[in-house]
N, C-alpha and C positions, 0 to 999 in steps of 0.2 A: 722126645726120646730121652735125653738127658735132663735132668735137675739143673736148675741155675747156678750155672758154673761148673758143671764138672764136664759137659762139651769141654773146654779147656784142659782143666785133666786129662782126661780120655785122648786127647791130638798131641800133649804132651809124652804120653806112655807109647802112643805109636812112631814118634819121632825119636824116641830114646831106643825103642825096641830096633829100629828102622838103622839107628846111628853106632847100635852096640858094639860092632867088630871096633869101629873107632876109634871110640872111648876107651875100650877094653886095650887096644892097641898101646896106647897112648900112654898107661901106666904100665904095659910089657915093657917097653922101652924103654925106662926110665925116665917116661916123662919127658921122653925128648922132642921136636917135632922138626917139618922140612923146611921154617920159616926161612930158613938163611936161603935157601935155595929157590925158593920161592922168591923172594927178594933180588938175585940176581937175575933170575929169568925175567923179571917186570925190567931189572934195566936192560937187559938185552932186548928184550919187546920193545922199549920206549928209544932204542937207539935204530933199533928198524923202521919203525913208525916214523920219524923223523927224518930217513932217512928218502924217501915220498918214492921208492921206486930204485933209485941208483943200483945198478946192480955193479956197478965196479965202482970200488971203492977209494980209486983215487981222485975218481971223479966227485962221488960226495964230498972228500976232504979237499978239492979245490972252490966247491961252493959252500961249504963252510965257511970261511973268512968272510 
Protein backbone atom coordinates (compact mmCIF):
# COMPACT_ATOMS: atom_id res chain seq x y z
CA UNK A 1 0.00 0.00 0.00
CA UNK A 2 2.61 2.43 1.03
CA UNK A 3 6.32 2.89 -0.44
CA UNK A 4 9.16 2.05 1.99
CA UNK A 5 8.83 4.27 4.67
CA UNK A 6 6.36 6.38 4.26
CA UNK A 7 3.76 3.82 6.34
CA UNK A 8 5.76 5.79 8.96
CA UNK A 9 4.93 9.12 7.59
CA UNK A 10 1.42 8.53 7.03
CA UNK A 11 0.84 7.17 11.12
CA UNK A 12 2.81 10.17 11.97
CA UNK A 13 0.34 12.86 10.13
CA UNK A 14 -2.56 10.82 11.83
CA UNK A 15 -1.14 11.09 15.27
CA UNK A 16 -0.44 14.83 14.86
CA UNK A 17 -3.78 15.33 12.99
CA UNK A 18 -5.27 13.10 16.10
CA UNK A 19 -3.04 15.34 18.82
CA UNK A 20 -3.94 18.83 17.06
CA UNK A 21 -6.31 20.63 19.68
CA UNK A 22 -3.10 19.88 21.99
CA UNK A 23 -0.35 20.94 20.46
CA UNK A 24 -2.38 23.90 19.21
CA UNK A 25 -3.25 24.31 22.87
CA UNK A 26 -0.11 24.37 24.31
CA UNK A 27 1.28 27.35 22.39
CA UNK A 28 -2.38 29.30 23.22
CA UNK A 29 -1.17 29.20 26.51
CA UNK A 30 2.01 30.42 26.50
CA UNK A 31 3.54 27.41 26.45
CA UNK A 32 2.55 26.63 29.68
CA UNK A 33 1.50 23.02 30.70
CA UNK A 34 -0.19 21.13 34.07
CA UNK A 35 3.08 19.38 34.93
CA UNK A 36 3.28 20.81 38.45
CA UNK A 37 -0.10 19.49 39.05
CA UNK A 38 0.46 16.57 37.77
CA UNK A 39 3.19 16.11 40.01
CA UNK A 40 1.37 16.67 42.96
CA UNK A 41 -1.41 14.37 42.16
CA UNK A 42 1.29 11.32 41.73
CA UNK A 43 2.49 12.32 45.42
CA UNK A 44 -0.92 12.13 46.62
CA UNK A 45 -1.50 8.84 44.70
CA UNK A 46 1.86 7.37 46.11
CA UNK A 47 0.70 8.53 49.78
CA UNK A 48 -2.53 6.48 49.15
CA UNK A 49 -1.03 3.61 47.79
CA UNK A 50 1.21 3.29 50.65
CA UNK A 51 -1.15 3.89 52.76
CA UNK A 52 -2.55 -0.23 52.00
CA UNK A 53 -6.31 0.68 52.98
CA UNK A 54 -6.23 2.83 56.29
CA UNK A 55 -9.09 4.69 56.10
CA UNK A 56 -8.42 6.79 59.34
CA UNK A 57 -5.69 8.47 59.33
CA UNK A 58 -4.53 8.23 62.63
CA UNK A 59 -4.25 4.92 62.38
CA UNK A 60 -1.79 4.94 59.36
CA UNK A 61 0.37 7.57 61.27
CA UNK A 62 0.58 5.28 64.30
CA UNK A 63 1.87 2.37 62.02
CA UNK A 64 4.16 4.59 60.35
CA UNK A 65 6.90 4.57 62.95
Amino acid sequence: MYPSGCYEIARLGRTLTQWRAAFLAYWATGRSSNGGTEAVNGLIELARRIARGFTNYDNYRLCES
